[in-house]
C-alpha positions as CSV (number, residue, x, y, z in Angstrom):
1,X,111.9,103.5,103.8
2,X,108.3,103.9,103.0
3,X,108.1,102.3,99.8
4,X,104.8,103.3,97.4
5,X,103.5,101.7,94.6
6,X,101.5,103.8,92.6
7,X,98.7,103.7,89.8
8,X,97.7,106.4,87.6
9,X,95.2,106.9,85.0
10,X,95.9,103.4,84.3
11,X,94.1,101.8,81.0
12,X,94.6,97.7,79.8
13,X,93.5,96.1,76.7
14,X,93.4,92.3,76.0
15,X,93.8,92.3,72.2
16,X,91.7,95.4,70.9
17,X,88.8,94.9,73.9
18,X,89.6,97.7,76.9
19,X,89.5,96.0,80.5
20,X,90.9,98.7,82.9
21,X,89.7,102.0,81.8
22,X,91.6,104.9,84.3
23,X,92.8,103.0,87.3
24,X,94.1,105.4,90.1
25,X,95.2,103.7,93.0
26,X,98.4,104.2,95.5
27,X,99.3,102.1,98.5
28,X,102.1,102.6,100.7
29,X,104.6,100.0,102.7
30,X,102.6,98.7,105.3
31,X,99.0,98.9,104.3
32,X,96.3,96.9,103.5
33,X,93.8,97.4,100.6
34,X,90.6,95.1,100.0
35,X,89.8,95.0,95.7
36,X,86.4,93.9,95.4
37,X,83.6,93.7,92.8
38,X,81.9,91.6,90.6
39,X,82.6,88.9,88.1
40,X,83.9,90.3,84.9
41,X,84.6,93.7,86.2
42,X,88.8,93.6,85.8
43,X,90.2,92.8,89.0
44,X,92.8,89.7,88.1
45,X,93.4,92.5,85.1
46,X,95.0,95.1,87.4
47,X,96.9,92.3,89.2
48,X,98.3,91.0,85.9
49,X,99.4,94.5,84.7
50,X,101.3,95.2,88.0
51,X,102.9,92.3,87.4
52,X,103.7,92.7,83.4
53,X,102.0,89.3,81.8
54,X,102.7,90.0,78.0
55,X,98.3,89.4,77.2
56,X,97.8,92.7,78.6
57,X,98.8,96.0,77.0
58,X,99.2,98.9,79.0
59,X,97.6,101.9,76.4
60,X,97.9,104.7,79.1
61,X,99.0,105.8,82.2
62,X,101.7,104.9,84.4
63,X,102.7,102.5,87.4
64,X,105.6,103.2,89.7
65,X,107.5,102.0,92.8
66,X,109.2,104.5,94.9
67,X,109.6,106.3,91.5
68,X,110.7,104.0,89.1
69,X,108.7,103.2,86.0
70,X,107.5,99.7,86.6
71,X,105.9,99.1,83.3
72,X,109.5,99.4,82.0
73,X,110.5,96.2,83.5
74,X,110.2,93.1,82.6
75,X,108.0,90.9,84.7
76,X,111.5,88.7,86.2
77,X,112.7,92.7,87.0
78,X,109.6,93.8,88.7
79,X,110.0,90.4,91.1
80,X,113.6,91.3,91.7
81,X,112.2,95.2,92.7
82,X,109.8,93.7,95.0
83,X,106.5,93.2,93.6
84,X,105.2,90.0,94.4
85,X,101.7,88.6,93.0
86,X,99.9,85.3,94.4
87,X,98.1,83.7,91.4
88,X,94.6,82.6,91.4
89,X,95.6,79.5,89.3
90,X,99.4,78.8,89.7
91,X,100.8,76.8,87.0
92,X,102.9,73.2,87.7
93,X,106.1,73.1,87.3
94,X,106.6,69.4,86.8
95,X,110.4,68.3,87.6
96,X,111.0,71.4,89.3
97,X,110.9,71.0,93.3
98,X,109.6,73.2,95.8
99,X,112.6,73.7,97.7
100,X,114.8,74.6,94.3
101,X,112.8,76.7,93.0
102,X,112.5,78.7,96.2
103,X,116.4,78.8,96.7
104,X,116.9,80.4,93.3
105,X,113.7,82.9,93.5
106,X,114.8,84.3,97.2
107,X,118.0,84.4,96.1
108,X,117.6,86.3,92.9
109,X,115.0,88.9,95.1
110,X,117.8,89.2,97.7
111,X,120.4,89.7,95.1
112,X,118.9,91.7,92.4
113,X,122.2,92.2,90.4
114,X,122.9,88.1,90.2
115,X,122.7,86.8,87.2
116,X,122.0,83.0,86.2
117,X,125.2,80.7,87.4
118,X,126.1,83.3,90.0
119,X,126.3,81.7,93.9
120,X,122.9,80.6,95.7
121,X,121.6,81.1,99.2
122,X,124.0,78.8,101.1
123,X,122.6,75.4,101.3
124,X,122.6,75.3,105.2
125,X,121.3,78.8,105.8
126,X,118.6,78.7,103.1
127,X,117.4,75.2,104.6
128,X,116.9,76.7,108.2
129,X,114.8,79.6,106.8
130,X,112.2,77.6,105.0
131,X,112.0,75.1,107.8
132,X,111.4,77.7,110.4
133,X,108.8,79.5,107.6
134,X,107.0,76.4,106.8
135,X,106.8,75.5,110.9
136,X,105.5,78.9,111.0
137,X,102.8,78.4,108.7
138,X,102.3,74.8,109.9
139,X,103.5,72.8,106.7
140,X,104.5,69.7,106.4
141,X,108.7,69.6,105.5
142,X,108.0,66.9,103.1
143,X,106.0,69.9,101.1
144,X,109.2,71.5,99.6
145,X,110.3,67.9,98.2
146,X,107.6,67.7,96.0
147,X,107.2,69.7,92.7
148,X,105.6,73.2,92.4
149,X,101.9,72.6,92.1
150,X,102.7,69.4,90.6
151,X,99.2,67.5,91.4
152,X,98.7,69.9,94.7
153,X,95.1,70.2,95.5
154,X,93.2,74.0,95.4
155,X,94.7,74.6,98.9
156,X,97.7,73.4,98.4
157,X,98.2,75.6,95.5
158,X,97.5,78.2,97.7
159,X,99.5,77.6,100.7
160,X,102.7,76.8,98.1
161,X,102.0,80.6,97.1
162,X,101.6,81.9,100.6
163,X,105.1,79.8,101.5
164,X,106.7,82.2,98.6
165,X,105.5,85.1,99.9
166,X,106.6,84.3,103.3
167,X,110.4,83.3,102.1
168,X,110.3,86.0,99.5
169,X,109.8,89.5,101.8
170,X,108.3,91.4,98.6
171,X,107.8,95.1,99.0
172,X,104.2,94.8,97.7
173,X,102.1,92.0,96.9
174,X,99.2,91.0,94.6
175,X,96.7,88.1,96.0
176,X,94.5,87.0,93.5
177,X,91.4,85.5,94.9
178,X,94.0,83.5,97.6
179,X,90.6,81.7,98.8
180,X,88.7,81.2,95.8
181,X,88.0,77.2,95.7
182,X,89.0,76.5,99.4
183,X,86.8,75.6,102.0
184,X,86.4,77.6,105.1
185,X,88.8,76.0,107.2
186,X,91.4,76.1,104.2
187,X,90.5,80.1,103.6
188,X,90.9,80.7,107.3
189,X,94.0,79.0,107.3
190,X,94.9,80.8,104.6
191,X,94.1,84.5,106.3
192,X,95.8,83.5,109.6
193,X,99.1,82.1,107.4
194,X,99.0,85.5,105.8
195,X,98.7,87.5,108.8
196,X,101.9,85.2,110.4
197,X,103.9,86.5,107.7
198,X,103.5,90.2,108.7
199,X,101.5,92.1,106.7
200,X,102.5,95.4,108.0
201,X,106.2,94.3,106.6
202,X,105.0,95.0,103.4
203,X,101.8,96.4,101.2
204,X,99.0,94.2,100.1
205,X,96.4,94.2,97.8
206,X,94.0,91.5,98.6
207,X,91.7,90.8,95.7
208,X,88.5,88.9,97.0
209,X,84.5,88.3,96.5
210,X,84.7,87.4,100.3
211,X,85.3,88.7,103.9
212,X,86.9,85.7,105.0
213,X,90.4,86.3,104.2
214,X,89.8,90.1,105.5
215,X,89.2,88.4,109.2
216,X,93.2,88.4,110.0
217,X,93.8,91.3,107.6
218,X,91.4,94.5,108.5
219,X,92.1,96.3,104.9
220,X,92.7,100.0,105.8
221,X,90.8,100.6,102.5
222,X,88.2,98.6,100.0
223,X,88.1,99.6,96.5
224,X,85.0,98.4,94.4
225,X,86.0,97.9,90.8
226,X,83.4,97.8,87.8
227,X,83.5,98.1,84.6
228,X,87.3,98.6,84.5
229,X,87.3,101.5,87.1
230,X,87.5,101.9,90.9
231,X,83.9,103.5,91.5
232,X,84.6,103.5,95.3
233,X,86.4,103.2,98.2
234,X,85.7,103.0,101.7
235,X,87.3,101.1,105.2
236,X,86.9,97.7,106.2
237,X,82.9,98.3,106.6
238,X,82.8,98.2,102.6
239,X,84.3,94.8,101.9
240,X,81.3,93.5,104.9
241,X,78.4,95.0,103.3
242,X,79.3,93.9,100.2
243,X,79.8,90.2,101.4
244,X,77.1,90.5,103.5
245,X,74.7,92.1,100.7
246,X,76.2,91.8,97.2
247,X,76.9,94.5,94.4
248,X,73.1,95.9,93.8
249,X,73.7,99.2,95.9
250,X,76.9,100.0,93.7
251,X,75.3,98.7,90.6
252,X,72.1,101.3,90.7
253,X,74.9,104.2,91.9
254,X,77.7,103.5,88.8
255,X,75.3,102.9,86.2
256,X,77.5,103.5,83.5
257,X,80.5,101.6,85.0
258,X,77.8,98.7,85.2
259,X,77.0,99.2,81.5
260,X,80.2,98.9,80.6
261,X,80.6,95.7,83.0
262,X,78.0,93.8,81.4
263,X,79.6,94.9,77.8
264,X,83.1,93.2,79.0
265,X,80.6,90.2,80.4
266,X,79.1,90.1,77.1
267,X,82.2,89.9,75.1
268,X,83.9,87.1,77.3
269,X,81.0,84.9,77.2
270,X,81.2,85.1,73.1
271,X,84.4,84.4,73.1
């Protein structure tokens, strides 16, 4: 099936401050879209509406998959539906271990209807999937002994949430700034792990201020956000000029999105 996620007239608040102010975007099973723009201009925003975090309120427009109204779900039901979204600062979970908390998450994304008590993954079978995954993406075994993000470094933070995308198979997925804080052996690492996965198996949204994790994943399309809307879009050739040459172009062209960018800016750095 060729699952679609899909954005429309799509407006977030924090509190009473707007952040996203008419969002339109659709991506389809199988592609690959680059979000890009400056600081401040509401890019983790989007991500965190997809996924239904309770400090952003939805105030118009809609977000569906294959139909269904997403922002009636809860954010456990959207996982379960197939919307997956890498964090750019993953929480610990001290006491929890890697390996447990995977069993119950793939299970629960496999087996939508289960609820809490109800079987697991067999041991044996859910064992030989994450070794082969983490051999995959080259991890260490003794990785999914230790708790999640429980004194990981920056990459290992983000390898721990590339290893869930890999053993969870989401529909669509969310990467929030997957290399910012790594070095660039650790962000190529990162883009080549991602490409492993197969990321024509499912639709991505790459959020980035860099090129580097676009090396193993050519988007199909790069959107440039500011001031809470998508101002443009354009292929692969957009996310390199603006890595190579920064955001001055768009800012002179949108200058009322930028306006409104430096407002939100403004407003964050009083608080």
């Amino acid at each position: 099936m060729n699952h679609i996620l899909k954005i429309e007239n799509l407006h977030v608040s924090v509190g009473d401050k707007p952040i996203l102010r008419g969002v339109n975007l659709t991506i389809k099973h199988g592609e690959t879209h680059a979000l890009m723009g400056p600081n401040g201009s509401g890019k983790s925003t989007l991500g965190l509406a997809i996924m239904g975090h309770p400090g952003y309120t939805v105030t118009e427009g809609s977000i569906t998959l294959d139909g269904e109204d997403v922002l009636a779900m809860a954010p456990d039901e959207r996982a379960r539906t197939g919307i997956f979204m890498a964090f750019q600062r993953p929480m610990a979970i001290p006491g929890v271990k890697m390996a447990d908390f995977l069993r119950h998450a793939t299970t629960n994304v496999r087996n939508p209807d289960r609820k809490e008590g109800e079987e697991l993954i067999p041991m044996r079978e859910f064992r030989k999937e994450l070794k082969e995954k983490m051999a995959h993406l080259r991890m260490d075994v003794e990785f999914a002994r230790r708790y999640v993000n429980d004194g990981f470094s920056g990459g290992e933070m983000k390898r721990a949430e590339i290893l869930q995308l890999a053993m969870l198979q989401p529909k669509f997925a969310v990467l929030d700034e997957t290399d910012s804080g790594l070095d660039a052996d650790a962000v190529r690492l990162a883009s080549e792990s991602i490409a492993d996965i197969g990321r024509e198996k499912m639709g991505l949204l790459i959020i980035t201020h860099h090129d580097k994790l676009l090396v193993h994943n050519p988007p199909e399309f790069t959107h440039v956000m500011l001031g809470g809307r998508l101002v443009e879009t354009g292929g692969k050739e957009l996310a390199v000029e603006l890595h190579e040459h920064g955001y001055d172009r768009i800012r002179k062209s949108y200058p009322e999105a930028e306006a409104a960018n430096q407002e939100m800016l403004a407003e964050e750095t009083a608080v």
